[in-house]
C-alpha positions as CSV (number, residue, x, y, z in Angstrom):
1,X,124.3,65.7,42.4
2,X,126.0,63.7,39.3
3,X,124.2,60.7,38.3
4,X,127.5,58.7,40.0
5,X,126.7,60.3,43.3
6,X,123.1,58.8,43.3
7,X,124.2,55.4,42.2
8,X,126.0,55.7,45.4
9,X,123.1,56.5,47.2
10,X,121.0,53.8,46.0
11,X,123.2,51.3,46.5
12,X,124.1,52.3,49.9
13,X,120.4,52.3,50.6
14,X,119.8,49.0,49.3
15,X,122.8,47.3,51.6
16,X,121.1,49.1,54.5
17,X,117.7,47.3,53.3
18,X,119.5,44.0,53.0
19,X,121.2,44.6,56.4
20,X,118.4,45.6,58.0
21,X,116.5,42.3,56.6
22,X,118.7,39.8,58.0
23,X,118.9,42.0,61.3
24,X,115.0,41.2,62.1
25,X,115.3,38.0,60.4
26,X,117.9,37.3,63.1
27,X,115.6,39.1,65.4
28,X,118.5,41.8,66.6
29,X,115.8,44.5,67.7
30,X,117.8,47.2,66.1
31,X,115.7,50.3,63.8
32,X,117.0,50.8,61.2
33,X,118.3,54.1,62.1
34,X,120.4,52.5,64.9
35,X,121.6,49.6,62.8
36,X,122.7,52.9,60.2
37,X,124.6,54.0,62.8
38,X,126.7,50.7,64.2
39,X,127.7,50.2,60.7
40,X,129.2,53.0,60.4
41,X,130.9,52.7,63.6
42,X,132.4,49.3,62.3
43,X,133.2,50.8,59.1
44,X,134.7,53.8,61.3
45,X,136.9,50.8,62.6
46,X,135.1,49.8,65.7
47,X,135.7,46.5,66.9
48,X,131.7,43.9,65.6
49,X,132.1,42.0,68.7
50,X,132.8,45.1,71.1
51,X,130.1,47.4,69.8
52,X,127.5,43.8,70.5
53,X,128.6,43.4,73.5
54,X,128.1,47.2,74.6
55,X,124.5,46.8,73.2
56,X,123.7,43.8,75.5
57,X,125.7,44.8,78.4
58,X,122.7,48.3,78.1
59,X,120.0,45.8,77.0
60,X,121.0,44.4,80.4
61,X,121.2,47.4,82.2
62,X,117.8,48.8,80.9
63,X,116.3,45.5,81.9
64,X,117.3,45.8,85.4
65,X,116.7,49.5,85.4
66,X,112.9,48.6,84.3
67,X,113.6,50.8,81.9
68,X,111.3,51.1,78.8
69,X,113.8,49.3,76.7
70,X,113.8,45.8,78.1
71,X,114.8,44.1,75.1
């Protein structure tokens, strides 16, 4: 791996740190894994506002199921 590559890496890492700081500052109850993963869906293109609104229609939905996530 060049040294370019793991500037890359680092830096990516530390906007995932930042993000995931202001996630639990703003009290989103995302990991970290599955905040990874939305933003790279909105960076795939997915609409910000669609992919929340999926997450609270299954926050519902797990709620009402009694499900173990009843966030």
């Amino acid at each position: 791996m060049s040294s370019k590559d793991a500037d890359r890496i680092t830096a990516a890492q530390q906007t995932l740190d930042t993000l995931f700081d202001i996630s639990q500052l703003l009290n989103t109850q995302l990991d970290k894994e599955t905040l990874a993963t939305c933003v790279g869906m909105i960076e795939g293109g997915v609409n910000p506002e669609a992919l929340a609104a999926v997450i609270q229609e299954l926050r519902r939905e797990a709620a009402g199921l009694g499900g173990p996530d009843t966030r």
